[in-house]
N, CA, C and O atoms as a DFTB+ gen file, in Angstrom:
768 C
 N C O
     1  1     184.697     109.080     -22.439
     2  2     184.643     107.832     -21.719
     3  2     185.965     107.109     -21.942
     4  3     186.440     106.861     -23.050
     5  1     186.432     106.842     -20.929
     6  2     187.439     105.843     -20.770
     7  2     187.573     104.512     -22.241
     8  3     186.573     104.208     -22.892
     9  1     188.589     104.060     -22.442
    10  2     188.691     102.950     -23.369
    11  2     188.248     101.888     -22.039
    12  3     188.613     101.993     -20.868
    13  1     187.296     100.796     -22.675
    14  2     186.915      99.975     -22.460
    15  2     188.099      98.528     -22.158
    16  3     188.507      97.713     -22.986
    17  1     188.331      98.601     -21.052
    18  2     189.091      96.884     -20.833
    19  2     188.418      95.514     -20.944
    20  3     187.200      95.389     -20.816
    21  1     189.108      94.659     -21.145
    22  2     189.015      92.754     -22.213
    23  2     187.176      92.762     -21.221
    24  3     186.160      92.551     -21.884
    25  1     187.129      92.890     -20.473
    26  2     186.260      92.340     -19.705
    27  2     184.789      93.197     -19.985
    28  3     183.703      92.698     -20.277
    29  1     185.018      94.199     -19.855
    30  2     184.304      95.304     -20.222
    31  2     184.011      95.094     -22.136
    32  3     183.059      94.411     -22.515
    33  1     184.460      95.417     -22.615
    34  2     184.360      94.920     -23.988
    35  2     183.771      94.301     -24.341
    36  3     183.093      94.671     -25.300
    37  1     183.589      92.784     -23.776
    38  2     183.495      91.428     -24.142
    39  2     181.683      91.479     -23.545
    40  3     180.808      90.896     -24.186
    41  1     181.421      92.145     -22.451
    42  2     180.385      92.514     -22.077
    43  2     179.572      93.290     -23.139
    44  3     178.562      92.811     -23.654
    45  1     180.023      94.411     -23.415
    46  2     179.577      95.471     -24.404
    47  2     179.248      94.633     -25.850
    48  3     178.311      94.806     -26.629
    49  1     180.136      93.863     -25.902
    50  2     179.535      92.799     -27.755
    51  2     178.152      91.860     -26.985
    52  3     177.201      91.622     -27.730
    53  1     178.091      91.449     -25.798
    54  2     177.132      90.770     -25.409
    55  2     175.640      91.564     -25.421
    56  3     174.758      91.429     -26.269
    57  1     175.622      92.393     -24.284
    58  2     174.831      93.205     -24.351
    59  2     175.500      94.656     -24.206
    60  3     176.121      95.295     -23.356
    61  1     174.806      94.884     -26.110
    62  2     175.102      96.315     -26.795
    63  2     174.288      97.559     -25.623
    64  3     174.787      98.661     -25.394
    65  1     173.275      97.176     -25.147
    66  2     172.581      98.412     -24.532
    67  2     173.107      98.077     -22.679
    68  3     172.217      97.793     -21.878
    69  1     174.236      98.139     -22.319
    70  2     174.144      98.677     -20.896
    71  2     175.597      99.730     -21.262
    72  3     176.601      99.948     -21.939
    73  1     174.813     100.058     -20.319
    74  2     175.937     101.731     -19.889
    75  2     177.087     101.582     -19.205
    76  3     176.996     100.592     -18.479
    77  1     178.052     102.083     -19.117
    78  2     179.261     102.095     -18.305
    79  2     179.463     103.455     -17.740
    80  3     179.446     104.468     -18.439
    81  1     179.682     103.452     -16.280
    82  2     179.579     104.672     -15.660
    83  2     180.750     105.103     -14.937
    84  3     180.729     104.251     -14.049
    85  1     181.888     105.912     -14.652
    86  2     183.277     105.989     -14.333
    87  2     183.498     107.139     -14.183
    88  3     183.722     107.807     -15.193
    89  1     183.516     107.829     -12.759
    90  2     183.542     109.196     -12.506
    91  2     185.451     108.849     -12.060
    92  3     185.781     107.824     -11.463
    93  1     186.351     109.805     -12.456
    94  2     187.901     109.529     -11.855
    95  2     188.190     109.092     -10.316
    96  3     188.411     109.791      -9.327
    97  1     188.138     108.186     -10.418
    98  2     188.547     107.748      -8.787
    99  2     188.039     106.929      -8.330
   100  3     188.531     106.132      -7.531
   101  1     186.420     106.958      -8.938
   102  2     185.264     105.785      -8.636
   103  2     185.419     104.351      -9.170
   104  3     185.789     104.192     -10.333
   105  1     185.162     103.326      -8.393
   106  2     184.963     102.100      -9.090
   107  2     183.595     102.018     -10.113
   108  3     182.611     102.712      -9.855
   109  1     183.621     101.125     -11.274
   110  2     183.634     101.397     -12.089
   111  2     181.868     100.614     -12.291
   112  3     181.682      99.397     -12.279
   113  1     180.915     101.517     -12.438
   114  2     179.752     101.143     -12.364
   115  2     179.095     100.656     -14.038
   116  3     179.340     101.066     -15.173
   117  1     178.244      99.675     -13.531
   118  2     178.001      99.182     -14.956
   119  2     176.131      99.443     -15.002
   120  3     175.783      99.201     -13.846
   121  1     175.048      99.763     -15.709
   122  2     174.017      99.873     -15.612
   123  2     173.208      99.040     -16.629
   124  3     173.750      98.905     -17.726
   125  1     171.962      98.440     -16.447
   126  2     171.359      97.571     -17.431
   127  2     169.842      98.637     -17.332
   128  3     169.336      98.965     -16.258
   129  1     169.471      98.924     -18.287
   130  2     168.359     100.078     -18.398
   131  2     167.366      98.970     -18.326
   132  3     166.509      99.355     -17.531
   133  1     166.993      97.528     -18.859
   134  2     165.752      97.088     -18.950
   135  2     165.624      95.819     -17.879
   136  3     164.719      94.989     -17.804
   137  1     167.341      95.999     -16.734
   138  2     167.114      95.070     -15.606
   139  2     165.693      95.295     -14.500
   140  3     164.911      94.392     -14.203
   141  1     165.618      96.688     -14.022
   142  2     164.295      97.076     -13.698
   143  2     163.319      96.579     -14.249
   144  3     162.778      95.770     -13.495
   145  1     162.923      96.653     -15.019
   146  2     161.512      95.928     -15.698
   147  2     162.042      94.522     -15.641
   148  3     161.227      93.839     -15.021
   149  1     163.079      93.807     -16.037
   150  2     162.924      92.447     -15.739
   151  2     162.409      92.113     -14.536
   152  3     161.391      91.425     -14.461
   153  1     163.085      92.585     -13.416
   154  2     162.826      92.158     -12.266
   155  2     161.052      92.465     -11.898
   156  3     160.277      91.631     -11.431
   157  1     160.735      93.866     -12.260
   158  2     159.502      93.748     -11.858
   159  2     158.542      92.612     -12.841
   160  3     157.540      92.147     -12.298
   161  1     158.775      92.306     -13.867
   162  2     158.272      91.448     -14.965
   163  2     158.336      90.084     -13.972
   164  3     157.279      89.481     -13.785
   165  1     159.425      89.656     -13.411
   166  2     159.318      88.591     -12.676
   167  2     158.354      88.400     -11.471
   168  3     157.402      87.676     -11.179
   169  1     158.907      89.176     -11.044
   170  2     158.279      89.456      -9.622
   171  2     156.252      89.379     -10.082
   172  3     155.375      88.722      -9.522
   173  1     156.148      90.345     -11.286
   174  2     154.732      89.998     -10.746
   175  2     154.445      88.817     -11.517
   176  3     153.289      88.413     -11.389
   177  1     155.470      87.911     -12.569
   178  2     154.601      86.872     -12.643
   179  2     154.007      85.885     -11.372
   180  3     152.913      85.462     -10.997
   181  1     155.606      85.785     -10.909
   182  2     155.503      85.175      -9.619
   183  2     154.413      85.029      -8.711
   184  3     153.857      84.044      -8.225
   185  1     154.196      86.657      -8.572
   186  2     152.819      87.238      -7.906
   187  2     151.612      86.444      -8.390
   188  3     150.818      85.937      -7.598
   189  1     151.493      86.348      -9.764
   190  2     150.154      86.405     -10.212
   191  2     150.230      84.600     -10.375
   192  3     149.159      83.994     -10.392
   193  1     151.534      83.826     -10.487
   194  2     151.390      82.079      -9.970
   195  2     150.724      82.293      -8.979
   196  3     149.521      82.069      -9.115
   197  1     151.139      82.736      -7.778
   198  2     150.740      82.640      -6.401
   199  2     149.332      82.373      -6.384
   200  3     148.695      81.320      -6.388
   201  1     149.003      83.574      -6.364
   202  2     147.956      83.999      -6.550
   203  2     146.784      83.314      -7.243
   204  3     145.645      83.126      -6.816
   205  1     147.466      82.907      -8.695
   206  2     146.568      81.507      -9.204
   207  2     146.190      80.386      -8.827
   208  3     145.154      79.733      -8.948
   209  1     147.639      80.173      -8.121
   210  2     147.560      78.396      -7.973
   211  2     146.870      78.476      -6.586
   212  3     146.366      77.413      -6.223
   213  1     146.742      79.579      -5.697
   214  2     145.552      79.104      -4.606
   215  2     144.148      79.634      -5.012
   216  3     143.242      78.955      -4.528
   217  1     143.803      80.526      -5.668
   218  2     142.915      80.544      -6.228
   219  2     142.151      78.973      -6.760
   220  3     141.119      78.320      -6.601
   221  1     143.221      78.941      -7.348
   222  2     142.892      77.383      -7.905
   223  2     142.463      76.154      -6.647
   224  3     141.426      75.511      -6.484
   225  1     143.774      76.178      -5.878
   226  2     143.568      75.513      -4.636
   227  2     141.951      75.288      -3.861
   228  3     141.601      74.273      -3.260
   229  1     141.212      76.403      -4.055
   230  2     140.255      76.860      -3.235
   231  2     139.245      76.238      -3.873
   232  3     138.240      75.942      -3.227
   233  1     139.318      75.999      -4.956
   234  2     138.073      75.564      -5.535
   235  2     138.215      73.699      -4.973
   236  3     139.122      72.881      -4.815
   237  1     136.946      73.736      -4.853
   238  2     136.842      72.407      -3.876
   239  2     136.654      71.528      -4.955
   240  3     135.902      72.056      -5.773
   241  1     137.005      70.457      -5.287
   242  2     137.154      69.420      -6.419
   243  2     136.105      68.417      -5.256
   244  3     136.165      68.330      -4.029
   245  1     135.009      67.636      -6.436
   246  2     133.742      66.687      -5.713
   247  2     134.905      64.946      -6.404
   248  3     135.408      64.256      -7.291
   249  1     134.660      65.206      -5.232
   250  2     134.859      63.273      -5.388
   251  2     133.877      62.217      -5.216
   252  3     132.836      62.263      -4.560
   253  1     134.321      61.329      -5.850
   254  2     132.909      60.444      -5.802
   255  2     133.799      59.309      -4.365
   256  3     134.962      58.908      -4.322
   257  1     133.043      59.170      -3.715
   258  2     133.205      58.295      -2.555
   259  2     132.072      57.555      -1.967
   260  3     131.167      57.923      -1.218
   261  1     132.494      55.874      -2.756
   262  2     131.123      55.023      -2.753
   263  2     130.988      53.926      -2.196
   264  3     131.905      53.210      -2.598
   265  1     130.277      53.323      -1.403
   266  2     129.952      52.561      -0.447
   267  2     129.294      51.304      -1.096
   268  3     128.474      51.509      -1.991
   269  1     129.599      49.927      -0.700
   270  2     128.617      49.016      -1.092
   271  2     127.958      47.974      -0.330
   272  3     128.857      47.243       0.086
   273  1     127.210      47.692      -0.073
   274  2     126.329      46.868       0.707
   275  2     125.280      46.113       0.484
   276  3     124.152      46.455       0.130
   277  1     125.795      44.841       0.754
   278  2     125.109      43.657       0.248
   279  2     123.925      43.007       0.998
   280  3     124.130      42.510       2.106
   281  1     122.776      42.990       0.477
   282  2     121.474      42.974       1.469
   283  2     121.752      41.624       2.303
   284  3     121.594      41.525       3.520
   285  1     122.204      40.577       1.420
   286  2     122.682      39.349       2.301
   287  2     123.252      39.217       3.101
   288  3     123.364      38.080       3.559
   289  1     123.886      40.256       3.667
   290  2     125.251      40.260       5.315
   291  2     124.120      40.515       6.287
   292  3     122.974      40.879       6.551
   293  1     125.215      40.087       6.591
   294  2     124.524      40.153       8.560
   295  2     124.507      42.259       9.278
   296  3     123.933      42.761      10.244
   297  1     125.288      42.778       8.359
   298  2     125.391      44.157       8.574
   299  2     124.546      44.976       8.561
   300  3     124.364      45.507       7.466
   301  1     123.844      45.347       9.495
   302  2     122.450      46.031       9.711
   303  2     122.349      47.796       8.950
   304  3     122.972      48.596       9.647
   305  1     121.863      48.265       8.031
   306  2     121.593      49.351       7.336
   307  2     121.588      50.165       7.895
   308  3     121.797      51.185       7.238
   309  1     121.352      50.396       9.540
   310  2     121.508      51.486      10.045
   311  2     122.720      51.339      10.798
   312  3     122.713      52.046      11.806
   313  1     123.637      50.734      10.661
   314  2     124.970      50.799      11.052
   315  2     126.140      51.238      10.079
   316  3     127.297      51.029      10.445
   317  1     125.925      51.754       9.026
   318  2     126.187      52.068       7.671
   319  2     126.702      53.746       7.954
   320  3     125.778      54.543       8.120
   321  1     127.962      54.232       8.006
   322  2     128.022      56.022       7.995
   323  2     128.087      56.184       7.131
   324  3     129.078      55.872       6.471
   325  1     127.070      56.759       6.668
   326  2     126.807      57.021       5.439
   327  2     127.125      58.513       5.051
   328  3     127.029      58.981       3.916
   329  1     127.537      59.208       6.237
   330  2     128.465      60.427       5.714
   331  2     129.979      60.423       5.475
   332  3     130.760      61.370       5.560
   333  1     130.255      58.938       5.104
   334  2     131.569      58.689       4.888
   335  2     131.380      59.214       3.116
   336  3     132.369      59.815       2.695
   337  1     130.288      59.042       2.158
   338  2     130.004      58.464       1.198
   339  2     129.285      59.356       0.695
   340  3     128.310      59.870       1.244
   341  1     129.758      59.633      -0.505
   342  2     128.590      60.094      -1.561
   343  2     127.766      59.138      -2.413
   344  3     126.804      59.475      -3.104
   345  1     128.084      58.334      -2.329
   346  2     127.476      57.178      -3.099
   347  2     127.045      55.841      -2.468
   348  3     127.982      55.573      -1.716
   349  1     125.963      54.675      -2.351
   350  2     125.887      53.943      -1.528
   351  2     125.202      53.266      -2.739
   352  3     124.374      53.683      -3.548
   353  1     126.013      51.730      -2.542
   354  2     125.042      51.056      -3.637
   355  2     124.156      49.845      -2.541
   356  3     124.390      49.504      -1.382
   357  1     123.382      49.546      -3.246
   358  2     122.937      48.322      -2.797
   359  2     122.269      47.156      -3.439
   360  3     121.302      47.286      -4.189
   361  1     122.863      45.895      -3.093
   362  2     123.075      44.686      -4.129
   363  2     122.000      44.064      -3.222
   364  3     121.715      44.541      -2.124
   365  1     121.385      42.903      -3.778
   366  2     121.498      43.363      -5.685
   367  2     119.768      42.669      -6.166
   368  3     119.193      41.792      -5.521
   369  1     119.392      43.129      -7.034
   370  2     118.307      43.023      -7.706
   371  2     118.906      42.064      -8.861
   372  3     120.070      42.096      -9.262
   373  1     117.998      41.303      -9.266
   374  2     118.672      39.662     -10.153
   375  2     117.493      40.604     -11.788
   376  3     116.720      41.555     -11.903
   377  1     118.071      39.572     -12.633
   378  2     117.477      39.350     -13.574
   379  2     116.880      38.529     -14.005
   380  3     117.603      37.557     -14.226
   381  1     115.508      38.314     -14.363
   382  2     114.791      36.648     -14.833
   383  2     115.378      36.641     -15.931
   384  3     115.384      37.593     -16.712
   385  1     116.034      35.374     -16.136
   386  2     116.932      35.317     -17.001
   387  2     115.267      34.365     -18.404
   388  3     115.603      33.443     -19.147
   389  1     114.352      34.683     -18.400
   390  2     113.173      34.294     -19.408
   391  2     112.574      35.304     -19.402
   392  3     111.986      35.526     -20.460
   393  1     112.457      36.085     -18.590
   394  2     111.455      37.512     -18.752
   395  2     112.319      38.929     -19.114
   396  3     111.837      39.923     -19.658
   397  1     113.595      38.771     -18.709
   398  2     114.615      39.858     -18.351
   399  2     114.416      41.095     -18.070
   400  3     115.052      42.079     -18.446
   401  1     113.222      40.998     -17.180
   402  2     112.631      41.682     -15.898
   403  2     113.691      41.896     -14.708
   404  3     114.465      40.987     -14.408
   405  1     113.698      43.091     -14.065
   406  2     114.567      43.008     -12.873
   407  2     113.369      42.575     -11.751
   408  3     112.173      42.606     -12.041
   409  1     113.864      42.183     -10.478
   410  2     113.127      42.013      -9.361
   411  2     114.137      41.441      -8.147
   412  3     115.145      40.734      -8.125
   413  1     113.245      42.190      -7.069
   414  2     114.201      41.661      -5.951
   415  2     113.929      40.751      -4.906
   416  3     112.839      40.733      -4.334
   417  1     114.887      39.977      -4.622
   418  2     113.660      38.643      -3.617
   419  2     113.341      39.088      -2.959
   420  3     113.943      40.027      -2.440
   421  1     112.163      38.656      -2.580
   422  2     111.083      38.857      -2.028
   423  2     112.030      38.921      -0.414
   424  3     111.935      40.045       0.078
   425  1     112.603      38.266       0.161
   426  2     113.577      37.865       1.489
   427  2     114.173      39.034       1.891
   428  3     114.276      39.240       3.100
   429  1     114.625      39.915       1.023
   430  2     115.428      41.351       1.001
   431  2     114.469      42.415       0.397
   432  3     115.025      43.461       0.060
   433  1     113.014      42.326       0.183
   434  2     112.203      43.327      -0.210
   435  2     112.056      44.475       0.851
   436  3     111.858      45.650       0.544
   437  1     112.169      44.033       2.053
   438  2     112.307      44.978       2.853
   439  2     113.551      45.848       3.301
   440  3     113.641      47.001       3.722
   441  1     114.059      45.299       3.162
   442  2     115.299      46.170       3.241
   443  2     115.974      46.874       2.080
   444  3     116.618      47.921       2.141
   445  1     115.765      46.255       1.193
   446  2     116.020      47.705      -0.336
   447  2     114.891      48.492       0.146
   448  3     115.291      49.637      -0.067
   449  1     113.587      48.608       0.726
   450  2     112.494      49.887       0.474
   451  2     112.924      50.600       1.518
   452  3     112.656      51.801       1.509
   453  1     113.598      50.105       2.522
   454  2     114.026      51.079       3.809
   455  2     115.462      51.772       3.810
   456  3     115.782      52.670       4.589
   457  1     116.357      51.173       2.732
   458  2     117.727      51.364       2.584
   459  2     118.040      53.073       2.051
   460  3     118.922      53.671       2.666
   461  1     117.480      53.634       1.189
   462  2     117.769      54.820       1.370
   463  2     117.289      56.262       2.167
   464  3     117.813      57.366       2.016
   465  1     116.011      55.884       3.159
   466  2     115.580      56.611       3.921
   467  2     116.328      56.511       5.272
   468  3     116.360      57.282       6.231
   469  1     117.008      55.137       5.006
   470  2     117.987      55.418       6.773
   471  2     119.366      56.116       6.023
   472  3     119.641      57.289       6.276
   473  1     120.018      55.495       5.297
   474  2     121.456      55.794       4.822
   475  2     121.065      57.885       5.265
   476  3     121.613      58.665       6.044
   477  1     119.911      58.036       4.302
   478  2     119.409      59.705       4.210
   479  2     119.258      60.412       5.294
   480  3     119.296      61.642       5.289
   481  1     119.035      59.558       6.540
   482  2     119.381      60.384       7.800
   483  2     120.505      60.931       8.140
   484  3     120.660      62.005       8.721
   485  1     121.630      59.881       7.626
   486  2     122.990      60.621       8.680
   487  2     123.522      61.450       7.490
   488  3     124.175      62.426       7.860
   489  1     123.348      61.233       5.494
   490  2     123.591      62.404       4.787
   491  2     122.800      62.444       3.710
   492  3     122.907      61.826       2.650
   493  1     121.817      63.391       4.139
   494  2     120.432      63.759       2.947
   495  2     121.106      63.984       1.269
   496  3     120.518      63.750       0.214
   497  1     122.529      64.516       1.460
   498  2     122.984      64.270      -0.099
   499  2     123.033      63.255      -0.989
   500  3     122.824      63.283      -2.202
   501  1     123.450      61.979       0.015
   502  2     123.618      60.904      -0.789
   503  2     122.852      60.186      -1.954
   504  3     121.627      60.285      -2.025
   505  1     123.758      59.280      -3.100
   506  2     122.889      59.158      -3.785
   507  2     122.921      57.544      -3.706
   508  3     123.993      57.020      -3.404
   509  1     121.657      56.634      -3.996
   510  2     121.832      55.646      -3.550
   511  2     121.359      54.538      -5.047
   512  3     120.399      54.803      -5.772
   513  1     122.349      53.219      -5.260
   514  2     122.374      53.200      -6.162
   515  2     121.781      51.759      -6.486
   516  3     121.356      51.633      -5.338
   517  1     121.475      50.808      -6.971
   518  2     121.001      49.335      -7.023
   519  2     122.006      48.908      -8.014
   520  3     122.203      49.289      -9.167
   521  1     122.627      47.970      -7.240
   522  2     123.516      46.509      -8.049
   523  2     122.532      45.571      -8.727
   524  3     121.518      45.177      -8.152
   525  1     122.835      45.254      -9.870
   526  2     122.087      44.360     -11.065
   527  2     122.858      43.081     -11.192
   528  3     123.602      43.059     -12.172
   529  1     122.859      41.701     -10.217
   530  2     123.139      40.599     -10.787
   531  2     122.423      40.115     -11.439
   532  3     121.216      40.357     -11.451
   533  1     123.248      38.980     -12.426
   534  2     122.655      38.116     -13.456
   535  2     122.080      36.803     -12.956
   536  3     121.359      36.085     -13.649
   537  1     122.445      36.533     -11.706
   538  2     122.035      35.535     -11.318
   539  2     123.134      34.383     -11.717
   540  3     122.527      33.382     -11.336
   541  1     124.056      34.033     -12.111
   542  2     124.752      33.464     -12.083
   543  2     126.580      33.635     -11.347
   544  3     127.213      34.685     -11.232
   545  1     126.975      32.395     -11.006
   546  2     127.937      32.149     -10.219
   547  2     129.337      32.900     -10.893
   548  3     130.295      33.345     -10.262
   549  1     129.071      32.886     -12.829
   550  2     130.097      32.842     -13.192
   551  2     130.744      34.237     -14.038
   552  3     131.501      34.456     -14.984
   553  1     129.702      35.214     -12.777
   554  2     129.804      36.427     -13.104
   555  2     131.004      36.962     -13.031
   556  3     131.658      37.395     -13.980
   557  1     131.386      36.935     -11.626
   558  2     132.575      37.306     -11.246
   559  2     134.134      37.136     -12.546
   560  3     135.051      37.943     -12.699
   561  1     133.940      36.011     -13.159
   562  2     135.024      35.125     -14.408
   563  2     134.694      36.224     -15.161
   564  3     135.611      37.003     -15.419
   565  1     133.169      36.558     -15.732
   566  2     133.502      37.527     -17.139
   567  2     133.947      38.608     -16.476
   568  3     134.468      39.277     -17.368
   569  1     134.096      39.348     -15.200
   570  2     134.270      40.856     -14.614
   571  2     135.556      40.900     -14.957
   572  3     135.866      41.887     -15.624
   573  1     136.856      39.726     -14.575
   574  2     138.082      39.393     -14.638
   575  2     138.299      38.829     -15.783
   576  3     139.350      38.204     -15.918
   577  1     137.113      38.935     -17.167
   578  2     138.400      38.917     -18.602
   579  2     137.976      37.521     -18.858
   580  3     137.786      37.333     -20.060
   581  1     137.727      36.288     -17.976
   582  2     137.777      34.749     -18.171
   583  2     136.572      34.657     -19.066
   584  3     135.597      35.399     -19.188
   585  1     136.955      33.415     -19.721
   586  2     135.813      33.469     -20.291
   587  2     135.005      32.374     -19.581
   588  3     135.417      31.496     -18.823
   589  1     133.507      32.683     -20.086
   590  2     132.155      31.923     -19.185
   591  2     131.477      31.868     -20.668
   592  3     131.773      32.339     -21.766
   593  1     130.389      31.034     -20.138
   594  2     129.109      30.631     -20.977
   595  2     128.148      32.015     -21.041
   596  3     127.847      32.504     -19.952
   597  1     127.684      32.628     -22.189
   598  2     126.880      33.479     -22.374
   599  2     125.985      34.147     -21.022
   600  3     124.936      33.511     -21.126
   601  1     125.865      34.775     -20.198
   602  2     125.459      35.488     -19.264
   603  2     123.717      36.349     -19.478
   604  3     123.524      37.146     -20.397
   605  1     122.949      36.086     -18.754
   606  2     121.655      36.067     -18.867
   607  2     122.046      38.524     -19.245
   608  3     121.400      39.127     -20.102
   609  1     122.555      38.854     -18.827
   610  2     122.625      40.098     -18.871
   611  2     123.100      40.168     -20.698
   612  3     122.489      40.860     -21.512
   613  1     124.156      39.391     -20.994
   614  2     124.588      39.617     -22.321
   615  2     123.736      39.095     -23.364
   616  3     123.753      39.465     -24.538
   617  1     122.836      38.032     -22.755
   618  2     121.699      37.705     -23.758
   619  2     120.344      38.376     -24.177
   620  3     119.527      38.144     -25.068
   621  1     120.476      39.671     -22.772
   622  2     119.622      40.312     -22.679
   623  2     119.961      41.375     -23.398
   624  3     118.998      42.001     -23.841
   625  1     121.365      41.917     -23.744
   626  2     121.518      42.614     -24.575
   627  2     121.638      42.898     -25.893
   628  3     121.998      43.894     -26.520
   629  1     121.112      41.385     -26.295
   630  2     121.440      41.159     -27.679
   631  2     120.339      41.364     -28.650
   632  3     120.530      41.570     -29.849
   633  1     119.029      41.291     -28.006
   634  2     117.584      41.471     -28.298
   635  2     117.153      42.457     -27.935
   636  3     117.312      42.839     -26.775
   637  1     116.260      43.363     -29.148
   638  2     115.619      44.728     -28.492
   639  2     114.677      44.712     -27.762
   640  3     114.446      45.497     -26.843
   641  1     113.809      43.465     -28.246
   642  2     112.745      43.520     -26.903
   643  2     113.301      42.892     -25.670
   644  3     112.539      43.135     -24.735
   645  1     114.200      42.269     -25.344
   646  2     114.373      42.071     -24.064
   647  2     115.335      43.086     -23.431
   648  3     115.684      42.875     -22.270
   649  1     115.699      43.936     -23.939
   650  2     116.244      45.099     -23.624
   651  2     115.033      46.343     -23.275
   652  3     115.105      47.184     -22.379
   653  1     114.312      46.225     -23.929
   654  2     113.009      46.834     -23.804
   655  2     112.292      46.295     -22.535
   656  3     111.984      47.203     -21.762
   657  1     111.936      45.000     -22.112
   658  2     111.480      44.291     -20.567
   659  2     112.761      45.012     -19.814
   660  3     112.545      46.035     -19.164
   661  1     113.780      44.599     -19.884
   662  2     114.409      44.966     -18.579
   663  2     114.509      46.810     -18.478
   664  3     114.410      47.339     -17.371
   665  1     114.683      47.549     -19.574
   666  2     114.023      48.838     -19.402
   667  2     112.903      49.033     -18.375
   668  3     113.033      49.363     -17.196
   669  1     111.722      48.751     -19.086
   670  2     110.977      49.083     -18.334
   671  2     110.534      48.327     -16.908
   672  3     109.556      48.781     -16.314
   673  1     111.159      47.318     -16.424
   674  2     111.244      46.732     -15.183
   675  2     112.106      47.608     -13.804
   676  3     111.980      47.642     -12.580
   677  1     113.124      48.326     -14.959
   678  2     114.037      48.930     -14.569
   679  2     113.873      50.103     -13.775
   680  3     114.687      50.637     -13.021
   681  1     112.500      50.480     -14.102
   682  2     111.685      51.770     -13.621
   683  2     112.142      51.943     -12.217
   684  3     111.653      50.973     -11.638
   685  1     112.651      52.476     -11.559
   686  2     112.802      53.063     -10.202
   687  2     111.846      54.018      -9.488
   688  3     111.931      55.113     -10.045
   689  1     111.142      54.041      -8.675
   690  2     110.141      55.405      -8.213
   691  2     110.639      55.428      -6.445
   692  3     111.190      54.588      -5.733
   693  1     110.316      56.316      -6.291
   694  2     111.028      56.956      -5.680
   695  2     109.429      56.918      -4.015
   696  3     108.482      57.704      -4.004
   697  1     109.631      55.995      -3.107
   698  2     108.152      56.252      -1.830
   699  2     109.178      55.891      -0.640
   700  3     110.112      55.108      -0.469
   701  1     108.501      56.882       0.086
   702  2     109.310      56.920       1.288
   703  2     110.733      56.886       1.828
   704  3     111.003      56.701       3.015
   705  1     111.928      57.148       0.519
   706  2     113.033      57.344       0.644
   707  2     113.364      56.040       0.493
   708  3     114.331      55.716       1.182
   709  1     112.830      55.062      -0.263
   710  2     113.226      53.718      -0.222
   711  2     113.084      53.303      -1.784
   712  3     112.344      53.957      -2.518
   713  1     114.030      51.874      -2.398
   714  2     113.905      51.950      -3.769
   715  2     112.903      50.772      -3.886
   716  3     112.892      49.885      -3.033
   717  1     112.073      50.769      -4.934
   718  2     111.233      50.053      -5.074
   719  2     111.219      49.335      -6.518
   720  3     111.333      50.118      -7.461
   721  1     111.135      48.406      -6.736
   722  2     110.735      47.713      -8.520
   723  2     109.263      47.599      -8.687
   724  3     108.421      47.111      -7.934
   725  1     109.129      48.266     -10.064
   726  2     107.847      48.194     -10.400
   727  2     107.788      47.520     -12.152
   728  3     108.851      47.017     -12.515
   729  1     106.941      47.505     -12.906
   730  2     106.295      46.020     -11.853
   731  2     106.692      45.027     -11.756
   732  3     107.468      44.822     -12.689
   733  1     106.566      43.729     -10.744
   734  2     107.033      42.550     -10.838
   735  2     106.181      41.781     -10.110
   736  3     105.286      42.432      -9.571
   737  1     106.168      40.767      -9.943
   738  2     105.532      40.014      -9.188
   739  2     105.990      39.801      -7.615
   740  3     105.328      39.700      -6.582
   741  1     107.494      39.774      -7.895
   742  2     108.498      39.789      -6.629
   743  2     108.730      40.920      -5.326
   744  3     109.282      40.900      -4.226
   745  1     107.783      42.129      -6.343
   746  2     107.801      43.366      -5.720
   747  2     106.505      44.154      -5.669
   748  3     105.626      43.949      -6.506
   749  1     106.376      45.021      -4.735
   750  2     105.358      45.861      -5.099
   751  2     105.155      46.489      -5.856
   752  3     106.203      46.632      -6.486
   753  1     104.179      47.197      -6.396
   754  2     104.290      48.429      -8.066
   755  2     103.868      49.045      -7.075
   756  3     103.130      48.689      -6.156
   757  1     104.594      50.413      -7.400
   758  2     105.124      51.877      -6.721
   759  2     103.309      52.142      -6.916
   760  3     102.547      51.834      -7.832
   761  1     103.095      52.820      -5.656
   762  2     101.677      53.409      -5.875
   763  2     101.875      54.810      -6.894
   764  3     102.972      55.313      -7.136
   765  1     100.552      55.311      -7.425
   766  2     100.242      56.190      -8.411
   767  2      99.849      57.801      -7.637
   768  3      99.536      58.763      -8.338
């Protein structure tokens, strides 16, 4: 083999394993024995990203997408697309702030018992959910951090038995695709 020139050399201290190839006359070929496998080493990682990241792609990720509706508007329940939504709440059931019983006025009793059998027409998946006010104005202040006067919900949480009433007031049953409170005075108790 030929003596090695500055360039060639300087290569050869870099990487000890490539070959130098020099038939008389030929320009002067250089070979890397483990460039082949690099390249295929690349190539199929590449392959197998691909391949992952739509794999991955494909899998359908559930979002929660939730609706709210306040029995007090003028906005009629069956005007509601409710296949916009996986979720549909509806406000709001109060708390007796002496019994800490839930119940819903009596004024909007009909329309919480009919509210999830219509929403369930246009998407039988949906899940439908009841808003819990405290009955006071100065709800909104504690939501935003301000401070307010003790809140019939936080007083209710401070006692086990009145945590225990609004438990079991809390009962939800499930007639005719509509939500119902049981028992109360304000509401019907779910038949047996």
């Amino acid at each position: 083999m030929p003596q090695r020139s500055g360039l060639i050399s300087q290569l050869g201290r870099m990487c000890p394993r490539f070959h130098v190839y020099q038939a008389p006359g030929t320009p002067l070929c250089i070979s890397f024995p483990n460039l082949m496998a690099i390249r295929k080493t690349i190539i199929l990682f590449f392959l197998f990203t691909l391949l992952s990241s739509q794999n991955h792609c494909s899998v359908a990720q559930k979002w929660v997408k939730a609706g709210y509706w306040y029995s007090g508007s003028d906005f009629p329940i069956s005007d509601i697309n409710s296949a916009l939504f996986t979720h549909l709440i509806c406000a709001f059931a109060n708390v007796n702030s002496s019994t800490y019983e839930l119940s819903i006025p009596s004024n909007y009793e009909q329309s919480f018992s009919i509210f999830t059998g219509i929403v369930k027409r246009k998407n039988p998946s949906i899940v439908t959910l009841l808003s819990i006010w405290d009955g006071q104005a100065d709800t909104y202040k504690s939501i935003l951090g301000e401070a307010v006067n003790s809140s019939v919900l936080s007083s209710m949480l401070a006692q086990s038995s009145y945590r225990k009433s609004f438990i079991e007031s809390s009962e939800l049953c499930w007639m005719s695709g509509g939500l119902l409170l049981t028992p109360s005075q304000e509401t019907q108790p779910c038949p047996s």
